[in-house]
N, C-alpha and C positions, 0 to 999 in steps of 0.2 A: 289511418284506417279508412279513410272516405274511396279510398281508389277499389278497394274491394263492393264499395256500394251499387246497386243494380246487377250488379254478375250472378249470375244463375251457376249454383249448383248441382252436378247431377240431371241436369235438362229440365229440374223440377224446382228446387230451392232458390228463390230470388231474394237476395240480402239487401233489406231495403232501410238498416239503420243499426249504430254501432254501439253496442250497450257498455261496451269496456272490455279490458286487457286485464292479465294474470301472465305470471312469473314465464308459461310458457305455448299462449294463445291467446285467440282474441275472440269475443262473442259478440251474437250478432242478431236482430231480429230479422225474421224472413216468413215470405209469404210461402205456403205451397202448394207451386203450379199447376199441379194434379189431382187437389179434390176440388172437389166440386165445388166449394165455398171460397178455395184460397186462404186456406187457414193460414192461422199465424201461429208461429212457431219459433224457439230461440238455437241456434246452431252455435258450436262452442266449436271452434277450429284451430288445430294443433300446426303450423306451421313449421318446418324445420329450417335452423337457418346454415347448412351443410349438408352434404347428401353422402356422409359417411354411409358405408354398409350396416359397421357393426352399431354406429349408433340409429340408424333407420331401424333397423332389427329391434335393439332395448326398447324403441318408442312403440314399436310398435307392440311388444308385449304389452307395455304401459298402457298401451290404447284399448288394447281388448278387456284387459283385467276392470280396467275402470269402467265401460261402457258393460261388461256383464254386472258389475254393482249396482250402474244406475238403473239398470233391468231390474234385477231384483227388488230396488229399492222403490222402483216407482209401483210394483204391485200393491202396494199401499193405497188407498184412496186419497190420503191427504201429503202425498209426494208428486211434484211431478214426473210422470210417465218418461219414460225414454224409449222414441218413435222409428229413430232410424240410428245405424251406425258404421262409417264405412270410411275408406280410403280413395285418395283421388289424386294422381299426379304425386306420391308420393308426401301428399297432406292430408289428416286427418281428420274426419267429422264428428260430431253427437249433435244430435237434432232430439229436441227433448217438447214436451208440451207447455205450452205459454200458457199462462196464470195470470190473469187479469185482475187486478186487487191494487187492495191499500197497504202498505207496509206497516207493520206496526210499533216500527218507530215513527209513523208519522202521526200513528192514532194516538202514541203518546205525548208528542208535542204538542197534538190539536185539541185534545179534550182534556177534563183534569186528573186528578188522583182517583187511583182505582181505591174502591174499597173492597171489605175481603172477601165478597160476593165473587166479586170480578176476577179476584185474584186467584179464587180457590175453582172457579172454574174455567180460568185458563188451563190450571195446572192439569183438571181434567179431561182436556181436551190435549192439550201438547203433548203430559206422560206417556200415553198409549203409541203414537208416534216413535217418542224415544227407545221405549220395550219393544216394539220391529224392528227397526236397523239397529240394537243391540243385539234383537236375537240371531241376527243377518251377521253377528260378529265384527262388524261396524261400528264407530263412534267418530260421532260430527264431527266434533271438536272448534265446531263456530259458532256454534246458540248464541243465538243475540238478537232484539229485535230488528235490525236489519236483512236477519232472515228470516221472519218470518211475516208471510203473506194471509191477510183474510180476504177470500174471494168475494167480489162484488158480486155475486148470484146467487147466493146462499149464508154468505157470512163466517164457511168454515174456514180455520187456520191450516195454514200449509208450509212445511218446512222444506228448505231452497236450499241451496249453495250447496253440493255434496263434493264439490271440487278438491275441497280437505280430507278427503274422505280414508280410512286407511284402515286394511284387514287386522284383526286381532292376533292372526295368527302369525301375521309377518312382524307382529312385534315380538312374539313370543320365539321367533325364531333369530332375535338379534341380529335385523338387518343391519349391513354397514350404515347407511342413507335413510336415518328418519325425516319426514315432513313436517317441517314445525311451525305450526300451523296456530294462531290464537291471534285473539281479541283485548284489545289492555283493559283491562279488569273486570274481564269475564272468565277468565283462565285460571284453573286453581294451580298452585304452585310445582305437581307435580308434570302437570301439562307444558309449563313454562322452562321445564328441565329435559323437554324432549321426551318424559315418561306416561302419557298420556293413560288415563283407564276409561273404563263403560263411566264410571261417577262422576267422572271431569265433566261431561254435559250432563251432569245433575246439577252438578255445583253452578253453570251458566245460565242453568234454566233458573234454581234459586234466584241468583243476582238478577237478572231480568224481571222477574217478580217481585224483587225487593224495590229497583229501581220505580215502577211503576206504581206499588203504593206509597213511595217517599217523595217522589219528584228528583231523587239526588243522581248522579252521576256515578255511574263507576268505578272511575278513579274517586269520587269524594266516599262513597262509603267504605274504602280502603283505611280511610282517616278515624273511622266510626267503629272501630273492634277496640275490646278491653285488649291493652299493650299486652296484658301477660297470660289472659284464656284464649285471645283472638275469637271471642264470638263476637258479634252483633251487637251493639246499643241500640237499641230502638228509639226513634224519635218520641219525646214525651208527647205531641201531638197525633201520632198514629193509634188510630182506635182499630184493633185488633184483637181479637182473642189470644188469650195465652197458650191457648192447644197449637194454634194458627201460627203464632212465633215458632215456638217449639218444632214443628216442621220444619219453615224454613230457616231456623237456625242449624240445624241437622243438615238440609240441603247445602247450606252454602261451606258448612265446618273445612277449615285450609287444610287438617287431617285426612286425607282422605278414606286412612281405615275408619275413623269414627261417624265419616258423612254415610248416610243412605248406599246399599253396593248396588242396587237393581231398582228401576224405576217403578215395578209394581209396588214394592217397597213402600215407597212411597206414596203411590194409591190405596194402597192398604192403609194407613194413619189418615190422608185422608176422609176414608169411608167409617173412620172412628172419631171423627168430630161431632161435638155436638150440634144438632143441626137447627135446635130449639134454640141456640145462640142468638141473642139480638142484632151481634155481628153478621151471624151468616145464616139468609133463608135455604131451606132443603134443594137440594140442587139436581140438575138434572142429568145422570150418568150415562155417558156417550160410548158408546162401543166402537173402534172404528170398523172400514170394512175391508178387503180386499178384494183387488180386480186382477183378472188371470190375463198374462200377455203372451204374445210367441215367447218360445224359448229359442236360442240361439246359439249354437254350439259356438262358434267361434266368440263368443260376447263373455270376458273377462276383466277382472276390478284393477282399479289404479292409475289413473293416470295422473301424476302430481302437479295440480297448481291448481293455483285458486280462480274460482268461477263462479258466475251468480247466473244460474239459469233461466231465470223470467224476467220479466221488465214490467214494471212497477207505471201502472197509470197514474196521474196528475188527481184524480178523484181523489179527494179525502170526506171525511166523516164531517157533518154538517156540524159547523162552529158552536161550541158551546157560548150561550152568553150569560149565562148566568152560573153564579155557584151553585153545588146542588148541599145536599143536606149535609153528607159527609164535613165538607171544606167548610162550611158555616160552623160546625159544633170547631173544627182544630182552630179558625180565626176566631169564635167566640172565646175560645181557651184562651188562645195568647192574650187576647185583649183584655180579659177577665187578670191572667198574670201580670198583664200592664199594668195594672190600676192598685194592683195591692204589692208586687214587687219593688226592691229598690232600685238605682241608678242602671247601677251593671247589669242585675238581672233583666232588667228589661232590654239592656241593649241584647243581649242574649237571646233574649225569646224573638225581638224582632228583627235579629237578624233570620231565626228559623221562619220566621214571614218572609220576610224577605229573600232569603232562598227558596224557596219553594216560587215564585214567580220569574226566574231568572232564566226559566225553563219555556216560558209560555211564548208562544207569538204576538206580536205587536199589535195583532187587530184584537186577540182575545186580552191583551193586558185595557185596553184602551175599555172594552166594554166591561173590561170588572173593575175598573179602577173607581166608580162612582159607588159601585155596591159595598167596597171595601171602606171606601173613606165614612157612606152612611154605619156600618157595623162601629167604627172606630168612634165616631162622633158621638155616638148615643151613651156608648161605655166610658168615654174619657172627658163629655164635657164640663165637669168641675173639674179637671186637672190639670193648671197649663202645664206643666213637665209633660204630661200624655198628648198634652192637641201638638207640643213639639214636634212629639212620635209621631204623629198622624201627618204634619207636613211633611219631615223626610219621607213618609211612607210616598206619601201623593209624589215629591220631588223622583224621589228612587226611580219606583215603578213607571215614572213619564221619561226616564234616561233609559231604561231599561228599554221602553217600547221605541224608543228613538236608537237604539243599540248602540249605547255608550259607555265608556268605561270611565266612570269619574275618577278613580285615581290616574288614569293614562293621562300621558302630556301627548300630545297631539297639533303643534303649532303648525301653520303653513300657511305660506304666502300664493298658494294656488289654489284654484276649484278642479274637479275632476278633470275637467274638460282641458284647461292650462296644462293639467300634469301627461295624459297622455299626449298632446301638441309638444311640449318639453320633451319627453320620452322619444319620442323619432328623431331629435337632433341629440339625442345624448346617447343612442343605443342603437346601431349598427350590425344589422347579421351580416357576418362575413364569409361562415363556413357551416356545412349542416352533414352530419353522418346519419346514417340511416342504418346501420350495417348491425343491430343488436334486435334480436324477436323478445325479447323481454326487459321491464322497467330496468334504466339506469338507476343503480344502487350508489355510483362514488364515481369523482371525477376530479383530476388534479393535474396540476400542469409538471413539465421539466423545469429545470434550473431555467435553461434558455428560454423558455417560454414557446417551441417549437412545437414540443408536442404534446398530446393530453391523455393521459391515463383514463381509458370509461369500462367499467366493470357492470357488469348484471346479473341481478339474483339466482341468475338459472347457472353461474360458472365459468363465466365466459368473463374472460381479461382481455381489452385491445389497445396498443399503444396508435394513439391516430396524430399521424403528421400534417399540418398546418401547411406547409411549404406546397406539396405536391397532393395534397387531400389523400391518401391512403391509409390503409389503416393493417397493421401487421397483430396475430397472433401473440400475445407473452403466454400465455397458461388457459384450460378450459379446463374447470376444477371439477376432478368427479360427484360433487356431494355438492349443494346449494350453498351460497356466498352469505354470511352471516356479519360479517364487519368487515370493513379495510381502515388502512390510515396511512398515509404519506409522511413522509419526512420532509421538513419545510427546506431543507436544501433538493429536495426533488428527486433522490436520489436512490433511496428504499421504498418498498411498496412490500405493507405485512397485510397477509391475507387469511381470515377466521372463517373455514367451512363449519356445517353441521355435521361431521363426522368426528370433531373435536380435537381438528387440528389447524396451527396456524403456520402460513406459510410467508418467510421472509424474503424478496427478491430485488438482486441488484438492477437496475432500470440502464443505470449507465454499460453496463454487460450484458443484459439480458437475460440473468442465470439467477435459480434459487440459491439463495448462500445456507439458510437452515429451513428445517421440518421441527415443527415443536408439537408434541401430544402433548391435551392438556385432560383434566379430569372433569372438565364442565363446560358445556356449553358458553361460548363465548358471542356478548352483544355487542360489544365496541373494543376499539381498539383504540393508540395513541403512541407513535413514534418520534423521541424527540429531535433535535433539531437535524444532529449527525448520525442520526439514525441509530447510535449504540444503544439505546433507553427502547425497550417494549412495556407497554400495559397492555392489560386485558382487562375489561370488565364482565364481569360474570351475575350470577345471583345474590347480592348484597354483598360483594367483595369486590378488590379490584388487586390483580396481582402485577409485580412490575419484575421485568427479565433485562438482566444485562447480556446484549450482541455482540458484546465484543471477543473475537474467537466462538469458544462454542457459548451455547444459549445457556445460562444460567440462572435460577430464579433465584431473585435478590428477598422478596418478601410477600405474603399474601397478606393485605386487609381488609381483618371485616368492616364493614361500613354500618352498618345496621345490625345490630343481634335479634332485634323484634321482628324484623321481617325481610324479609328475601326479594327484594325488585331486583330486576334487569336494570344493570346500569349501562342507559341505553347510549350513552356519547362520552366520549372521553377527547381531553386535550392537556399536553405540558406543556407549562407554561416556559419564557424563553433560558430560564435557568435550569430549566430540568428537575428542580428540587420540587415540584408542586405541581398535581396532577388537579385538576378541574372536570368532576363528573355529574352526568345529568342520569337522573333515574327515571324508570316507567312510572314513579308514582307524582311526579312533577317534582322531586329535589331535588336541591345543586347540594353539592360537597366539592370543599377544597382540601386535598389531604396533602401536607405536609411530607414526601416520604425520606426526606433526612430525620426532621425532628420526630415523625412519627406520630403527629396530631392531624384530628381530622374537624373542621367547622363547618356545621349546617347551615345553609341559607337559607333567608326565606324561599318557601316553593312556587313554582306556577303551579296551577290548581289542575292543569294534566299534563300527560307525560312530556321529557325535557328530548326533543327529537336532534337537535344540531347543536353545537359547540363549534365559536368562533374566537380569535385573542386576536385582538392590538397589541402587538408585541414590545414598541417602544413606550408604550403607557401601561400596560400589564391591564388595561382592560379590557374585558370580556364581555362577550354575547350568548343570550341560549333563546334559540326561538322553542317555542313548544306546540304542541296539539290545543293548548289553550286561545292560541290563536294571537299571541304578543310576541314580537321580540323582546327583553332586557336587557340594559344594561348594568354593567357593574363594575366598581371601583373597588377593588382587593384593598390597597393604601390606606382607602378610608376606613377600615374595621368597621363597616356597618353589613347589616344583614340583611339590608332591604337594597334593591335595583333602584339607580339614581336616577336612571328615568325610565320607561316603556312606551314601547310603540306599538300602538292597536296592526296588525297587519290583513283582517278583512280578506285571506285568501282561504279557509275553510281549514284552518289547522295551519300551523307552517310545518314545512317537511322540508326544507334545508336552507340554511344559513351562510353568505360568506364574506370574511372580512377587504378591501382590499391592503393590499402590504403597503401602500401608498396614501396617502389623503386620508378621507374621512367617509368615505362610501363603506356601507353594512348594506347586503342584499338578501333579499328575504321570496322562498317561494314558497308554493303552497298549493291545496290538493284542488283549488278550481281553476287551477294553470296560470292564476295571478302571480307575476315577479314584479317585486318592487324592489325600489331602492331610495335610501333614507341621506342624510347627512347627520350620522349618529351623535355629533356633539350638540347638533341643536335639535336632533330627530324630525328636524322639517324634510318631507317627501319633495325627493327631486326628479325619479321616475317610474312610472308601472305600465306594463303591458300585460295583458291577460290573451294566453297562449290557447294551444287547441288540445293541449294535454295536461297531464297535473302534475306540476316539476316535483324533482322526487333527487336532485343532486345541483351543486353550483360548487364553482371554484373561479377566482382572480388569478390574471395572469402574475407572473412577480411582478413587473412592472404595473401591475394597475390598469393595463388599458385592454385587455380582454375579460371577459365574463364568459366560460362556458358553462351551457344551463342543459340538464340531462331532464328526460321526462319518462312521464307512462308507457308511452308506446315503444322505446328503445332507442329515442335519438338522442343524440347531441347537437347541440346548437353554438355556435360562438358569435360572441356579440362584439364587435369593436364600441369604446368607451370613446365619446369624444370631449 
């Protein structure tokens, strides 16, 4: 992205820094040349990477349609505007207005629990937002505090990323190619199915608001629904009114006929609280406003990939250092429950202590740590069982602010500074492809180790040759790339679009051998060794097809009957009899599919992103969004991981084993690749890249690493 820096567009637009990449462009902040100030301004640029007619033609409908939505959509006061929109040399622009703020997910990191003041006037301020680009026949389909911005000038909230953005009408016209578009566990279940509605960003807005009065995670409140009504447990520490649940139990409801259909809806219940409530003072009713812009005939909605069009300043909210009232009466509670509960219960309540802090930042855990220990001290000093409580508490929360994981093993005979000096004599770029406009999705080598299979979200398949560096066309699928999987003899390559079908292709020929229509959207895939064995995993199942001759499905299992996750990774194991899956909500499952039994493992606490297997040990890897890789030993019939590796790269987003030794490698979304020696999970090398690796695979032999990233490359690394 850096080569595009300084270049002026249009004789006007100077692109003077890179905010990030999406499925099928890149965005960028820029100055403009022409007013008088040199505003700053965020340009989203659609790059094509062939210069077909008929595909130049589709993009460029795609261009108009989306650039008239973000028109329309920025007439809103609390959207941003959209300033210009054009074509150049056969590339694409949107030039939109820059929004100067604090995101607020950082204002939930940095300050503490909202209480319901806070919360019921968020809702007043965001709903009205939601009911415009509804009645625009619009839905987001990305709510989350990541998207949304309070300006530093005023303090109002502004809602961003319209990049998901997608007409009502084109869904009701059953287009082939829906945009599947979400956030793990802000998505209600039918959004997740590809069947998005207007209430799916009710249900986001709810979780959002639930998150910020709980302090809990998205994925963890996944864990907090009654198994058989799926509403909401509410924290016994959350001091809320019951009118006040009631709402956002409605908003979040996984039914989507029973949740809220229209956001006024919902301001309606609202406007019927009581406002004499101790919980909630009378609040102040915002109206929003609209600003009228050119209209522009040629300006049409759609363009599909995902974007974030403002750039978020480094200014946060001035550090909270003390608890305020709220957080004092739920730590008096626990502590008060301390002191007259038994054993268990208390471990109970203080872990709800203790979860709630796991969230906080290091500087604000250090200055509440003395106010917390005085609260605890006053209530429990005739109890030694309780002053126990009070040291783990103090212990905990000084690991937590040192960001450590006391059950992680973590040994190493290096300091940082050794590990990367180590890493240049053990990790060799040898070869680099550039040839892909959108993030590498999958990446796998041949039998010979000659050439490498790199696929990308946007459709696009290229087999790239090692020998002579080039890279030949296999397929450019109509419909966005949704899973692949290789066959470990190298030999089949099955591929899962979002049009709900998979395709199987011989590599050694060059040629599709089948087309399989399936009835669900499909998250992962898994080919076993000789490629006769197909899985798909799907929403709370996993089905498995025998390839030999034509496709036949051998069996569908459910996995879960209580709820429906994406089962985001799948792998068989070297017998074929046992399928190994990682779900969106952080669980492994091993299912049996001779015997037909399926055992739950312990979970990572979010989603389970890559599946790796040692095949001559039958042990396995799953790195997750939780930020660990695991191990695990099937032989041993235990349900816990034998060891875990902290891996410190902002999530891991893919895992790979080598077929050789004892190398496990791990990337992740701040372009950090490490690599571990998994039997004693002492770090042997890390490099931290300019993009956020997003694919790895091991040569058979072991001594290549190709690592795929954000921006659409591929990298190979000789191993020495």
């Amino acid at each position: 992205m850096t080569s595009m820096l300084d270049r002026i567009i249009r004789e006007h637009y100077k692109l003077i820094k890179p905010l990030g990449s999406g499925a099928f462009g890149r965005t960028y902040l820029a100055h403009n040349l022409q007013a008088s100030d040199q505003s700053t301004c965020v340009i989203k640029q659609l790059k094509l990477e062939g210069k077909d007619p008929d595909v130049v033609a589709k993009v460029r409908e795609w261009f108009k349609r989306e650039a008239e939505a973000l028109q329309r959509l920025g007439q809103h006061a609390q959207i941003p505007q959209l300033l210009d929109a054009f074509e150049e040399k056969q590339e694409f622009y949107l030039v939109q207005e820059y929004i100067e703020g604090t995101v607020l997910r950082e204002e939930l990191r940095e300050s503490s629990l909202w209480n319901e003041q806070q919360a019921f006037d968020f809702l007043q301020e965001v709903l009205p937002i939601l009911d415009f680009i509804h009645s625009k026949g619009i839905i987001h389909r990305d709510i989350k505090p990541e998207n949304l911005i309070r300006r530093a000038n005023d303090r109002r909230l502004f809602l961003i990323d319209f990049g998901a953005v997608k007409q009502v009408t084109k869904l009701i016209q059953k287009q082939s190619s829906l945009t599947i578009v979400h956030s793990q566990g802000y998505s209600p279940p039918e959004q997740l199915a590809g069947m998005p509605e207007l209430n799916s960003d009710i249900y986001a807005l709810g979780i959002t608001c639930i998150e910020a009065l709980t302090g809990m995670s998205p994925e963890a409140l996944v864990q907090v629904r009654d198994p058989k009504t799926r509403q909401f447990i509410w924290p016994e520490a959350l001091v809320i009114s019951n009118e006040f649940q009631l709402i956002l139990q409605k908003m979040v409801c996984t039914d989507s006929h029973q949740r809220y259909t229209k956001a006024v809806d919902v301001l309606q219940s609202l406007s019927q609280l009581n406002t004499d409530s101790p919980t909630l003072a009378s609040p102040d009713h915002y109206t929003p406003t609209e600003i009228t812009t050119t209209n522009s005939a040629d300006l049409q909605q759609n363009w599909q990939h995902s974007y974030t069009p403002t750039e978020i300043s480094s200014r946060g909210l001035d550090e909270a250092t003390s608890i305020d009232k709220q957080q004092r009466e739920k730590v008096n509670h626990l502590v008060s429950s301390l002191s007259t509960h038994s054993n268990d219960n208390s471990k109970q309540l203080f872990d709800q202590l203790n979860q709630r802090f796991q969230v906080l930042e290091e500087s604000i855990i250090r200055n509440r740590l003395n106010t917390i220990q005085s609260v605890l001290q006053k209530k429990l000093v005739l109890l030694s069982s309780s002053l126990f409580v009070i040291a783990t508490v103090s212990v905990t929360l000084y690991a937590l602010a040192q960001n450590q994981t006391t059950h992680s093993i973590q040994p190493t005979s290096l300091n940082s500074h050794q590990l990367v000096e180590a890493s240049k004599t053990i990790l060799e770029e040898k070869y680099r492809f550039s040839n892909h406009s959108a993030p590498i999705t999958f990446l796998g080598f041949s039998s010979d180790g000659m050439t490498v299979v790199a696929a990308s979200d946007d459709g696009l398949v290229k087999i790239q040759n090692l020998q002579d560096q080039t890279s030949k066309l296999l397929t450019q699928t109509p419909n966005k790339i949704l899973a692949l999987a290789l066959s470990s003899n190298g030999q089949y390559l099955a591929i899962a679009t979002q049009d709900k079908t998979i395709e199987v292709w011989d590599l050694v020929n060059l040629k599709k051998n089948h087309q399989i229509t399936v009835d669900q959207l499909v998250w992962s895939l898994a080919l076993n060794y000789e490629g006769q064995m197909l899985a798909a995993g799907n929403l709370g199942r996993i089905q498995v097809w025998s390839l030999q001759q034509m496709p036949r499905l051998l069996k569908t299992h459910t996995i879960d009957p209580q709820k429906a996750e994406p089962i985001q990774t799948l792998a068989f194991n070297s017998g074929s009899d046992t399928l190994i899956g990682g779900s969106a909500d952080g669980s492994i499952y091993l299912l049996n599919t001779k015997e037909n039994s399926l055992q739950k493992l312990q979970k990572h606490t979010k989603a389970v992103r890559a599946i790796a297997i040692d095949y001559p040990s039958e042990s396995f890897f799953t790195g997750s969004a939780d930020d660990t890789v695991n191990v695990w030993e099937p032989k041993k019939e235990t349900k816990q991981p034998i060891s875990r590796m902290p891996a410190d790269m902002g999530g891991v987003q893919a895992i790979a084993k080598s077929p050789h030794g004892r190398k496990i490698a791990a990337g992740g979304a701040y372009g950090v690749l490490r690599l571990w020696d998994w039997q004693t999970t002492q770090p042997i090398a890390s490099l931290t890249l300019s993009s956020e690796i997003t694919a790895l695979a091991f040569s058979p032999n072991g001594k290549m690493l190709a690592v795929g990233n954000q921006s659409g490359e591929t990298v190979i690394y000789q191993l020495k």
